[in-house]
C-alpha positions, 0 to 999 in steps of 0.5 A: 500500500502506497499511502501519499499525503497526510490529510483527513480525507481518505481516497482510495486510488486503483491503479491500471494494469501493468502499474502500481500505487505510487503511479497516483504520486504526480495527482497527489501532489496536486490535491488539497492537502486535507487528502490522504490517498491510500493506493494498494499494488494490485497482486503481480504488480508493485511491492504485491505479492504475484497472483496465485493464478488459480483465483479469479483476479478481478475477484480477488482485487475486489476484495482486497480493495474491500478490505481498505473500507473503515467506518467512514466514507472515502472517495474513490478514484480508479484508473482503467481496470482500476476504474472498473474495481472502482465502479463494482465498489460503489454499486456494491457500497454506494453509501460508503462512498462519498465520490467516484472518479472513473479514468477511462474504465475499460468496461468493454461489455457497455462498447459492445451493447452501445458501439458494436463497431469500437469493438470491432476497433479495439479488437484490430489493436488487440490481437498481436497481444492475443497473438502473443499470449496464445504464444506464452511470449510473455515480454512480447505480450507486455510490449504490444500490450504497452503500446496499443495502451500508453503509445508515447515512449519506444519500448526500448526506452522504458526504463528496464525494471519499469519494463520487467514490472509490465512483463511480470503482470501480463499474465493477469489480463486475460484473466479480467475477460469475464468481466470487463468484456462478459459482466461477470459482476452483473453491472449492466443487470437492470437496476444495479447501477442506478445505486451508483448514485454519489456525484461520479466524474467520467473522465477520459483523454482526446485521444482515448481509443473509440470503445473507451469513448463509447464506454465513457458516453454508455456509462454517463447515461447509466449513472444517475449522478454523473458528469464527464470531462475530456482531458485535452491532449492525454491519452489513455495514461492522464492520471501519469502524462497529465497529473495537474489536469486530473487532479484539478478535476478530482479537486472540483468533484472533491469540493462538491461531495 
């Protein structure tokens, strides 16, 4: 668990895959010093140990993240998968949560109903990393899986131990299928957002990918009381590439709820 900050006000931050909790140092440093960000390493990534292959890993990310929960509310930011972790928290316990920021959750399920074409799109982009898990060539996996997600810096020059973190996680992502693309969890069942009613940011870059606008646009519509904003310039990774911006839109909704 990295924990940034010393505030009274408690936020748990989830992080995307291939990441770690102190990916969220460059937005803590620009909230209001009354936040303390609690952001765990999700198992096979940070100082977590690696996942035991056999759980479901969506599942057990959720309740690890559960287990963070106090007595008091907390606001809750999540980052990709991170976001879709986030989103099942507060379906599950929305009176326990105060706000929910939602960075370009990859509920794949919602392109498919909405925008059956930004899949066909998003499948394009994915299948050498398909290709390359179907091979067990886990570092080629990590590598196009990097590219297709955070563009911007040639592999070659990403640091070695950033990319050895990247390649000791791949394996986790096709475990995720069930569901951020089948809705395993029953997010999309009639009824169940509508309990997701604190005040929710939808947030996403200029350049995010079709399906990710289409899930972006699906699920401020599904969501009783949320509000979207398009991070100009950011990709897929704002919260790393564009931190000043992410975190003034997290202050706003943080002074509001």
């Amino acid at each position: 668990m990295t924990t940034l900050g010393q505030g009274q006000r408690r936020v748990l931050a989830l992080h995307c895959t291939l990441a770690f909790g102190g990916a969220w140092t460059g937005v803590a440093k620009n909230l209001s010093p009354e936040v303390t960000i609690l952001a765990p390493d999700m198992p096979s990534h940070g100082q977590s140990a690696d996942w035991d292959e056999s759980s479901d890993f969506s599942a057990t990310v959720f309740n690890a993240a559960l287990s963070t929960f106090g007595d008091e509310p907390i606001d809750i930011i999540g980052h990709s998968f991170g976001a879709m972790i986030a989103l099942r928290l507060a379906a599950t316990l929305p009176d326990q949560i105060r706000s929910l920021t939602l960075i370009e959750p990859v509920f794949l399920a919602v392109a498919s109903r909405d925008a059956p074409d930004t899949m066909r799109d998003h499948d394009e982009r994915a299948a050498p990393f398909v290709e390359a898990i179907a091979a067990s060539n886990r570092p080629l996996a990590a590598r196009v899986f990097n590219r297709m997600w955070s563009g911007g810096t040639p592999w070659d020059d990403i640091p070695e131990r950033s990319r050895a973190a990247m390649i000791r996680a791949i394996h986790v992502v096709p475990d995720t299928v069930g569901f951020i693309y089948e809705d395993n969890a029953g997010l999309l069942r009639p009824g169940v957002l509508d309990a997701v009613r604190m005040p929710t940011l939808l947030m996403r870059g200029s350049q995010a990918l079709p399906a990710i606008s289409a899930i972006n646009d699906g699920l401020e519509r599904r969501l009783p009381n949320a509000s979207q904003i398009v991070i100009e310039g950011a990709g897929h990774m704002a919260p790393i590439t564009h931190p000043n911006e992410v975190a003034s839109a997290i202050g706003d909704l943080l002074e509001r709820s």
